[in-house]
C-alpha positions as CSV (number, residue, x, y, z in Angstrom):
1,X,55.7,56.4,61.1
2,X,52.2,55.1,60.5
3,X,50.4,57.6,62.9
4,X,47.2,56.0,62.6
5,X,48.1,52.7,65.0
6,X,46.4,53.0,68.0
7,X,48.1,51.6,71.1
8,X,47.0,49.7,74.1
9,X,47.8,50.9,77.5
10,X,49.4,47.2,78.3
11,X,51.9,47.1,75.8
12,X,52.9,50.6,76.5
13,X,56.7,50.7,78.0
14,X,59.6,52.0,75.8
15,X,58.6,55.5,76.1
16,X,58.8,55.9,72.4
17,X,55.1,56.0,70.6
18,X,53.6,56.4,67.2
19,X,54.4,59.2,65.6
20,X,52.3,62.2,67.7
21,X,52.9,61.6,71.2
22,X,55.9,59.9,73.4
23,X,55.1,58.2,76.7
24,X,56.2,56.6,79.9
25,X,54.2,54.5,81.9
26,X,55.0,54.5,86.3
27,X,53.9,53.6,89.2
28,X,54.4,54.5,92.6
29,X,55.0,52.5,95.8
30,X,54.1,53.7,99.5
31,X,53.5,56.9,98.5
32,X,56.9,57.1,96.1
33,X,56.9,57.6,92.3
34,X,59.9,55.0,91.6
35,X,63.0,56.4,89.7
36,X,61.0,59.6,88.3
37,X,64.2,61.1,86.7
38,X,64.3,57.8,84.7
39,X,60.8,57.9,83.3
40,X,61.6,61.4,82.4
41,X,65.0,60.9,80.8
42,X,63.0,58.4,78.7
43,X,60.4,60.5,77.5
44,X,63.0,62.9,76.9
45,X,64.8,59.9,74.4
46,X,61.4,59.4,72.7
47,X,61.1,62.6,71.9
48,X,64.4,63.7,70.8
49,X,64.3,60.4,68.8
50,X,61.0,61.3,66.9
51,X,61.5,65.0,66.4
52,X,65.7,65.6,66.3
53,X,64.7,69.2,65.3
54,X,62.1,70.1,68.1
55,X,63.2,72.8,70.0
56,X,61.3,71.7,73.5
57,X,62.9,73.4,76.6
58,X,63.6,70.0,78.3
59,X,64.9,71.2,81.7
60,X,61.6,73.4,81.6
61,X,59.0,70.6,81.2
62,X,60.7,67.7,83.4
63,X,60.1,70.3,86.2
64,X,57.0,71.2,85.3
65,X,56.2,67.6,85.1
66,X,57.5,67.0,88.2
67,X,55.4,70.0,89.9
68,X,52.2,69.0,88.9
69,X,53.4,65.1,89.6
70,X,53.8,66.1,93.3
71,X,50.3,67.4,93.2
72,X,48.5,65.1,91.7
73,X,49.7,62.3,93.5
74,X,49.1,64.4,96.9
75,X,45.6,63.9,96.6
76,X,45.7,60.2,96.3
77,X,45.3,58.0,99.5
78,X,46.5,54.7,97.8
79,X,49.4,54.0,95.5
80,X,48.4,54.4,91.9
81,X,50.2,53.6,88.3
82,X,50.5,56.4,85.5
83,X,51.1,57.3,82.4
84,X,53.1,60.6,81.2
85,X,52.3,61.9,77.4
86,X,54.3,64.3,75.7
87,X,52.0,66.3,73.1
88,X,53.0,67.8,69.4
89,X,51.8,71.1,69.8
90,X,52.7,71.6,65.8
91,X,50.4,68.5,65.4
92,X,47.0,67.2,66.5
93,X,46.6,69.7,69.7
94,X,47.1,72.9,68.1
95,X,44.8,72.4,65.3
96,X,42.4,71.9,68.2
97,X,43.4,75.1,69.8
98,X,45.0,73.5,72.7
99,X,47.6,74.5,74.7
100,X,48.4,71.1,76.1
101,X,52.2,70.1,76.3
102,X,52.1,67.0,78.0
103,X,49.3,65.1,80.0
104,X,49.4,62.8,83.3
105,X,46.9,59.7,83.6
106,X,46.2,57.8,86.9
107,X,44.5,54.9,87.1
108,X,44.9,51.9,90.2
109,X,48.2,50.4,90.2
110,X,49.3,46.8,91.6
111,X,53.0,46.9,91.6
112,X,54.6,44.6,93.3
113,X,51.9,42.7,94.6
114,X,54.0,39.1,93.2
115,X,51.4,38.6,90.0
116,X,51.9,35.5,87.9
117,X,51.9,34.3,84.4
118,X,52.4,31.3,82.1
119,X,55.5,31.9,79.5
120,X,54.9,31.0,75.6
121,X,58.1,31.6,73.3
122,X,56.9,32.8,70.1
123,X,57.0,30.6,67.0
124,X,58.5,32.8,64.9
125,X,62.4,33.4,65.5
126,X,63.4,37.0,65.3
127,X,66.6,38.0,64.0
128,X,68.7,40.2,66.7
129,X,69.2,43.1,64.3
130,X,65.2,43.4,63.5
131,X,64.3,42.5,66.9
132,X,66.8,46.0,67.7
133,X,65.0,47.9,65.4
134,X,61.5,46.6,66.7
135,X,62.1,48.6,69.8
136,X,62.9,51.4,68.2
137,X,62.2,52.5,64.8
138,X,60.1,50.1,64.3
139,X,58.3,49.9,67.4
140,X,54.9,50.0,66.4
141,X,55.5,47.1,64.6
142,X,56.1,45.7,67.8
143,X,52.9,46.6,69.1
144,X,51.8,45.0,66.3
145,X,53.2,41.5,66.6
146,X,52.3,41.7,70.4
147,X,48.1,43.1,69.6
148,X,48.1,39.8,66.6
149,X,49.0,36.9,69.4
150,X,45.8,35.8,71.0
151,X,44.9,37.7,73.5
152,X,45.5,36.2,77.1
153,X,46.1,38.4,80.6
154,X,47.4,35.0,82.2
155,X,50.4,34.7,79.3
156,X,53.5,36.3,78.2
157,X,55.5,35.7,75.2
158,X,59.1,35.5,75.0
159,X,61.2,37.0,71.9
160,X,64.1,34.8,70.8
161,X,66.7,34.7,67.8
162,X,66.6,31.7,65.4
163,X,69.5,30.6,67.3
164,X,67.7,30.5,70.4
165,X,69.3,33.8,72.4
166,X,66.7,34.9,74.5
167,X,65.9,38.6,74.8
168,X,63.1,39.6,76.8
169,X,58.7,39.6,76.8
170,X,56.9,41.6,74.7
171,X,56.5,43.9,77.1
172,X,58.7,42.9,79.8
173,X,62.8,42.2,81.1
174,X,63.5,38.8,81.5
175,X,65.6,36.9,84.7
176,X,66.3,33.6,85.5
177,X,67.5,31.9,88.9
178,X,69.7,28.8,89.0
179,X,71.2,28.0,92.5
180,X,70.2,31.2,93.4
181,X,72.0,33.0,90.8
182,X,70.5,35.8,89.1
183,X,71.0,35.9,85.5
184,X,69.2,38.1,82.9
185,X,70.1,39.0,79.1
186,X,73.3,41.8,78.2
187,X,72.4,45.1,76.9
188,X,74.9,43.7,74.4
189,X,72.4,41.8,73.2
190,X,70.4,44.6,72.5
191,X,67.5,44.4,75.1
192,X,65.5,47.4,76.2
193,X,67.0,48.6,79.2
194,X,64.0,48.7,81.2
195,X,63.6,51.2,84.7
196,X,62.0,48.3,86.8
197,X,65.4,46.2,85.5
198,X,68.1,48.7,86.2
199,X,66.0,49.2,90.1
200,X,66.3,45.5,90.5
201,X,69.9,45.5,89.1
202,X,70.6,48.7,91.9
203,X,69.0,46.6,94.7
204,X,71.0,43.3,93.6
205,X,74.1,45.2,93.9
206,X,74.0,46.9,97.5
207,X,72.2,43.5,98.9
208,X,75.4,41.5,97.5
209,X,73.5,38.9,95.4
210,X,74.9,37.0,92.9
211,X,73.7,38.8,89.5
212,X,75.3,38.2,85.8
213,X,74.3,39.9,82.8
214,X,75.0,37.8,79.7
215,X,73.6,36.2,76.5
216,X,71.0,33.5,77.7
217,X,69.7,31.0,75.2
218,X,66.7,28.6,75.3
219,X,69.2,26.1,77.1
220,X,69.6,28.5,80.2
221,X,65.4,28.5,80.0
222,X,65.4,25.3,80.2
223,X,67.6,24.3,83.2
224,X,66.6,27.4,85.2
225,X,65.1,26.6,88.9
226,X,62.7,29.9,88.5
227,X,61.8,32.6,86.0
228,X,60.7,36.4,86.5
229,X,60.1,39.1,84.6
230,X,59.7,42.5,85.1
231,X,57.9,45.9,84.2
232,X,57.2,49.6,85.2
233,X,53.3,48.7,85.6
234,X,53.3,45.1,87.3
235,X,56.3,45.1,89.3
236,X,58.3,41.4,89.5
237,X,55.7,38.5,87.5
238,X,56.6,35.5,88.5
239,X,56.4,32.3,85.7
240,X,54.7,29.3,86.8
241,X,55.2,27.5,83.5
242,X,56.9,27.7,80.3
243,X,53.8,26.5,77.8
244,X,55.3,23.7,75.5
245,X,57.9,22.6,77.5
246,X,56.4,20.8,79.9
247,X,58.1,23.2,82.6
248,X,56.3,24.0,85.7
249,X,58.3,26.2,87.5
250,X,58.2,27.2,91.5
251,X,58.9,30.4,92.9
252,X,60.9,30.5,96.6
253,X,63.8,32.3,95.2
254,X,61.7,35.1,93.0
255,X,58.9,35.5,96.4
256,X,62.2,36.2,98.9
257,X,63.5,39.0,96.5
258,X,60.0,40.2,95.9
259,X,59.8,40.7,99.9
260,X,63.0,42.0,100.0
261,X,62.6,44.4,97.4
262,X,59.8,45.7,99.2
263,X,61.9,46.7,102.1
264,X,64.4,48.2,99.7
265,X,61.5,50.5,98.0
266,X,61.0,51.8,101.6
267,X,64.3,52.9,102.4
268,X,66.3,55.8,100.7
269,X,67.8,53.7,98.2
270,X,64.5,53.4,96.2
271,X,64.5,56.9,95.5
């Protein structure tokens, strides 16, 4: 991996990183850090991934992660967002003479405060097998292709196949809503399996909604009444268009589970 790739904060969510460091990025919500074993079971994937012959005591450092977690986020008054980074020590910290395993980063945090954002589907198709690898392997080739596009905090871009499957934003899971169905893109079809996704997929579940997971193609885009996406830092984004399409898009459906989902994070099921 090219180690010299520097990566933005923003397009930071896979947990896997650029060849010294893995990461996870979080946020908490009323005073919770949501689905902690999650983030921690990703860093651990990262890792593992990256160095297959590390012999890091993982049980050890997921609790002391979690020890210093509880501390640190004792002293906050507000709800804050995060970032966990897991350290070489046979690399660039021990030639510094650092004992430094693993770092936590806070800075302010506005989860689920019902952001939203133009969509643009990128003009250049990507196959589903190099799209795969994109988000692993290959990920900083990813962050790549996402740090080329210009440039635009309003705008996210949609990855598709040159068929026109839709699998998620560059930084982000993808749902639609059509007569108040909920559908978003398989894991079959090779989509990151992102925490903020599998917490929405929990909360769809016990509430009884009507959720599928399938392959969704440009078609389904097209003829769907509303579009979210969603991430670890931002919480649910609604889309208000989809650029080039001529498709403005409301958002009733998206705001009502947004409120709901609040009330969810509150209870013990959010944990």
């Amino acid at each position: 991996m090219n180690k010299s790739i520097s990566v933005h904060s923003e397009t930071i969510c896979a947990g896997l990183a650029t060849g010294e460091v893995v990461f996870t990025t979080f946020s908490t919500y009323q005073g919770k850090f949501l689905a902690v074993d999650d983030h921690l079971d990703r860093l651990q994937m990262g890792w593992m991934y990256l160095y297959p012959n590390s012999l890091l005591d993982w049980s050890e450092i997921k609790d002391q992660i979690k020890f210093d977690l509880k501390n640190k986020l004792s002293q906050q008054k507000d709800d804050v967002g995060g970032r966990i980074v897991v350290f070489d020590m046979d690399d660039i910290w021990k030639k510094r003479g650092e004992n430094i395993r693993y770092q936590i980063q806070l800075f302010n945090s506005k989860l689920f405060l019902g952001e939203q954002a133009k969509l643009k589907i990128l003009n250049e198709h990507v196959d589903v097998q190099k799209f795969y690898l994109l988000k692993n392997k290959f990920y900083p080739q990813r962050f790549s292709t996402i740090r080329s596009l210009e440039f635009n905090p309003f705008t996210e871009y949609l990855f598709c196949s040159s068929s026109g499957e839709i699998f998620e934003a560059a930084t982000s899971n993808i749902f639609l809503i059509k007569n108040r169905k909920v559908m978003t893109p398989s894991l079959n079809s090779n989509v990151f399996n992102g925490i903020t996704r599998k917490l929405l997929l929990k909360y769809f579940t016990i509430s009884g909604w009507d959720v599928g997971e399938n392959s969704l193609f440009l078609k389904d885009l097209e003829n769907a009444d509303e579009v979210f996406l969603t991430n670890c830092s931002r919480g649910i984004i609604s889309i208000s268009e989809i650029l080039g399409h001529n498709m403005k898009l409301n958002s009733n459906v998206t705001n009502e589970i947004l409120y709901n989902l609040k009330l969810f994070m509150q209870g013990p099921a959010g944990d």
